[in-house]
C-alpha positions in Angstrom: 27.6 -9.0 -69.3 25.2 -7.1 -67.3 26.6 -3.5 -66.4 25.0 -1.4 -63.3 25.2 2.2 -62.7 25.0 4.2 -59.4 24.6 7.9 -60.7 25.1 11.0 -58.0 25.3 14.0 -58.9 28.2 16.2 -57.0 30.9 14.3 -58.6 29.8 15.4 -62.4 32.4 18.2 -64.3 31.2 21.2 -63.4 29.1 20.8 -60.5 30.5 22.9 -57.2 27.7 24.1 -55.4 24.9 23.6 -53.7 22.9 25.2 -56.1 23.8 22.6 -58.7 22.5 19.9 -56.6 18.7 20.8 -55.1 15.8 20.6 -57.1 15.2 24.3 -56.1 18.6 25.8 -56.9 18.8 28.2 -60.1 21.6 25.9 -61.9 20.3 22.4 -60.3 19.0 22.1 -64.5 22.8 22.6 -65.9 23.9 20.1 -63.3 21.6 17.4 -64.0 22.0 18.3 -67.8 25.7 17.6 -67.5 24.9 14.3 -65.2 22.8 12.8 -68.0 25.0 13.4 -70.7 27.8 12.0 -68.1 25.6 8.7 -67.5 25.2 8.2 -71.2 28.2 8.3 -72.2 29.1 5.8 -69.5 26.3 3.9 -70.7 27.5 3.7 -74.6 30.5 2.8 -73.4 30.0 0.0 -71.8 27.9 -1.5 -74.6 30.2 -0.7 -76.9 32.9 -2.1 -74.4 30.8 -6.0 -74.6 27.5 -5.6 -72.3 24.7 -6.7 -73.2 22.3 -4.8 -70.9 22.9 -1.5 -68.9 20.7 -0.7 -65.8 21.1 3.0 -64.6 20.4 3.7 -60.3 19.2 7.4 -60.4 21.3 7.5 -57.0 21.2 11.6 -56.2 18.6 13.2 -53.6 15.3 12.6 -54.3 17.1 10.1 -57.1 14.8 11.7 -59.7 17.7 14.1 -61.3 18.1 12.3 -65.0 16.4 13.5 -67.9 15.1 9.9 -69.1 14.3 10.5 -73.0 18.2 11.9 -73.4 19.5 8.4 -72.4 20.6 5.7 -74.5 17.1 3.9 -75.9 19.1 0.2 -74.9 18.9 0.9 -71.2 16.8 0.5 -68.3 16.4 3.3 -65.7 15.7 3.0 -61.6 14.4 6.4 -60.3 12.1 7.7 -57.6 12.7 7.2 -53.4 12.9 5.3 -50.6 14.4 2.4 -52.7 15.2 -0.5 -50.3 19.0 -0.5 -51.1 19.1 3.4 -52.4 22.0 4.4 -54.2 22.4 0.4 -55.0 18.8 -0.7 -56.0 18.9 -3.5 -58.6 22.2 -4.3 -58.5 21.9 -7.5 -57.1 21.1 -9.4 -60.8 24.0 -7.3 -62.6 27.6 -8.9 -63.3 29.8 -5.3 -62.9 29.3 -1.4 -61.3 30.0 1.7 -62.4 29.5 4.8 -59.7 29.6 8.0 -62.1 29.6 11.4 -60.4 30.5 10.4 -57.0 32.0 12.8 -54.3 34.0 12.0 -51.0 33.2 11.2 -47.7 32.5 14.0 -45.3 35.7 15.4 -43.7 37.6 15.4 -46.8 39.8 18.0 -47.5 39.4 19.7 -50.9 37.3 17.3 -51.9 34.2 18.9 -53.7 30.7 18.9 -52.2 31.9 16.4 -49.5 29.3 14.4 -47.8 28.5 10.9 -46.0 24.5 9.9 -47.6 22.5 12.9 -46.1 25.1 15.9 -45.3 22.9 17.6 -42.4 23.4 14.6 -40.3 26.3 12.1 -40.7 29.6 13.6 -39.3 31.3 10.5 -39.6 31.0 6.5 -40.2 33.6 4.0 -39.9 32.8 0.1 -40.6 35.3 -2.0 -38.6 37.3 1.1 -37.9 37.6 1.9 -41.3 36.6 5.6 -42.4 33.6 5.1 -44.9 31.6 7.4 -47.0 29.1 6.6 -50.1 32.0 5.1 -52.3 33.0 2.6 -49.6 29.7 1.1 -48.3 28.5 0.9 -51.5 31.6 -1.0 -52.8 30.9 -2.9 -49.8 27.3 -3.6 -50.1 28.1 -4.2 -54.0 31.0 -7.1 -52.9 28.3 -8.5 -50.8 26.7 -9.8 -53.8 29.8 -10.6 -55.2 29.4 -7.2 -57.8 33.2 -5.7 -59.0 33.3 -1.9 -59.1 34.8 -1.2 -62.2 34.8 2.6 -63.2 34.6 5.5 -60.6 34.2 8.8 -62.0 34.3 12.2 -59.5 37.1 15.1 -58.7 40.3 13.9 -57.7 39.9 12.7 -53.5 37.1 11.0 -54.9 39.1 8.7 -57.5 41.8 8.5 -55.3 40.3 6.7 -52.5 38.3 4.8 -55.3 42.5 3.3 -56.6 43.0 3.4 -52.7 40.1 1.1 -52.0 39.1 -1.5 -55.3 41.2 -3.8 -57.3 42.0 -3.1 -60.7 39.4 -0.4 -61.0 39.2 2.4 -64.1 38.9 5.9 -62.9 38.2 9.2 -64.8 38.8 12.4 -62.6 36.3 15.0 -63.8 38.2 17.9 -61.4 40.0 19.1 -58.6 39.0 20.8 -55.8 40.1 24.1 -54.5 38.0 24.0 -51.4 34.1 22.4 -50.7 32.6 24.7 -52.9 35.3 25.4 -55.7 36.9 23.2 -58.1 39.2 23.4 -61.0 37.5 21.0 -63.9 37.9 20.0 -67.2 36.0 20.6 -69.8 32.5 17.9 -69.6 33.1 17.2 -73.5 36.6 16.3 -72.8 35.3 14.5 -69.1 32.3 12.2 -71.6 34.9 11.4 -73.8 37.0 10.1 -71.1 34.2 8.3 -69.5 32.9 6.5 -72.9 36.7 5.0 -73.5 37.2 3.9 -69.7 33.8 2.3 -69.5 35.4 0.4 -72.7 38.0 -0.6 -71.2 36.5 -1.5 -68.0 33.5 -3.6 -69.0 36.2 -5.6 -71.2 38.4 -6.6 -67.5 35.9 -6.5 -65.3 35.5 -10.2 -65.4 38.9 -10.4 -64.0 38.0 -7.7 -60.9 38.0 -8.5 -57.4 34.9 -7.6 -55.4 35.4 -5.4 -52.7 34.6 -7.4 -49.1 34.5 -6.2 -45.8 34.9 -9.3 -43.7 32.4 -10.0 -40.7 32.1 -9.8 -37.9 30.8 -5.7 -38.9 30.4 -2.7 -36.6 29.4 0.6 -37.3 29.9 3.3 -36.0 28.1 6.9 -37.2 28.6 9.6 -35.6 26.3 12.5 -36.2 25.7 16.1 -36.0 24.2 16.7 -33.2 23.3 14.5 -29.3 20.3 15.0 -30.0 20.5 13.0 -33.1 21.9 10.2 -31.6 19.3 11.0 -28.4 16.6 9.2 -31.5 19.0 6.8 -32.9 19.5 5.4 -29.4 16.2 4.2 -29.6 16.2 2.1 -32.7 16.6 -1.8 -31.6 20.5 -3.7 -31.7 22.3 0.1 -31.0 24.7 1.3 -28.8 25.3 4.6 -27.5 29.1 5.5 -28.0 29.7 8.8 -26.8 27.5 11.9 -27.2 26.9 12.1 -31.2 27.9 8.4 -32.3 25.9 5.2 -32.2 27.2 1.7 -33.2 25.2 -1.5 -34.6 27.0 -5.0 -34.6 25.8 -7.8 -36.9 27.2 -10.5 -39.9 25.6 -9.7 -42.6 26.7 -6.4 -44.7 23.5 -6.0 -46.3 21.4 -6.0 -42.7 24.3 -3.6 -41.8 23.5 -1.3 -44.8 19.9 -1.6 -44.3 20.6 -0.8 -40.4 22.6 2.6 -41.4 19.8 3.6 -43.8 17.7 3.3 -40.7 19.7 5.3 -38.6 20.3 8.3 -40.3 16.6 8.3 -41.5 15.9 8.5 -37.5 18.8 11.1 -37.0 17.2 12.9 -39.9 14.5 13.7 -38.0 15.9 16.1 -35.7 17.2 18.4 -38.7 15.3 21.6 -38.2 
């Protein structure tokens, strides 16, 4: 049993704020502190839970947040960007998925540190007309290759949509939010315990798990910040121009539809001041 996980960072115990989460805030070295130690315990977990290799996506920003040398010795790390699947590189030779420290989809209400990939320009996304943030196309793009999600760890909206969404998935919620930028949270010794005995649990069922599909034929649609956003993304080859701020792509395949919607917000991103 080979065991993936997609780390972010705003859904670790603890982390609320901005600060926690840029490479130039003053607590962004608490918050990846507290990520790592999340990760590892996930990690132990799920050897001591049966697998027999762990690979670990450094999935947050500039997806080089973990501090290596304080991870388990038995694992293998993915960092650095542009990856060609992102927050999902390597998954593809793995047999199960964790997604530790994973927030909610932009919009969310009380749901801490809310976001949709890159929070200055996706407003919204829907595949199919469903509403989907990180934890959704990345279930998706991780069905694709017929890859369960077994463990979701993040603040309450988070793990709610995660029971909402996947079969038989193990869920730890690490705290619940007052507002975007406030939360109530455990304490993170109490959140890696949790964490070590669900990955356990979940490596153990996991051959039993259903992948999460989205059946084709796939549209999306993203709606961004700004027209002028969507002015760029209008460009890019296969769109369609919606309304003023979304843009849709039609195709078959998920993972050309992923690819597609890494494309378009890196061409919406350009317009961010």
């Amino acid at each position: 049993m080979k065991v993936y996980i997609s780390a972010d960072i705003e859904g670790i115990c603890g982390v609320v704020d901005i600060d926690h989460t840029r490479r130039d805030g003053k607590d962004y070295d608490i918050a990846r502190n507290l990520m790592t130690k999340e990760v590892n315990a996930a990690a132990k977990g799920a050897f001591e839970g049966g697998a027999s290799d762990v690979v670990i996506n450094d999935s947050h920003g500039s997806m080089i947040n973990l501090i290596v040398e304080d991870l388990d010795e038995r694992v293998t790390i993915i960092s650095g960007s542009p990856k060609p699947i992102s927050m999902l590189q390597g998954i593809k030779e793995c047999d199960a998925t964790f997604f530790i420290g994973y927030h909610s989809r932009a919009g969310t209400m009380d749901a801490v540190l809310d976001h949709t990939y890159h929070g200055r320009v996706v407003y919204n996304m829907t595949v199919n007309e469903m509403d989907m943030g990180e934890l959704g196309i990345n279930a998706a793009l991780a069905g694709y290759f017929g890859i369960p999600v077994v463990l979701v760890t993040g603040d309450q909206k988070t793990t709610d949509r995660a029971v909402q969404l996947l079969d038989q998935v193990e869920v730890v919620v690490t705290k619940k939010g007052i507002g975007r930028l406030a939360a109530q949270s455990i304490h993170p010794s109490k959140a890696r315990e949790e964490i070590w005995k669900k990955a356990q649990k979940a490596v153990k069922v996991a051959k039993k798990v259903t992948p999460f599909k989205v059946d084709s034929p796939l549209r999306l649609e993203m709606e961004v910040m700004f027209t002028h956003m969507a002015d760029s993304v209008e460009m890019m080859p296969g769109t369609e121009r919606v309304s003023g701020r979304c843009i849709a792509y039609e195709c078959d395949d998920f993972l050309e539809l992923y690819r597609a919607m890494r494309a378009m917000i890196l061409i919406a991103s350009t317009g961010v001041p």
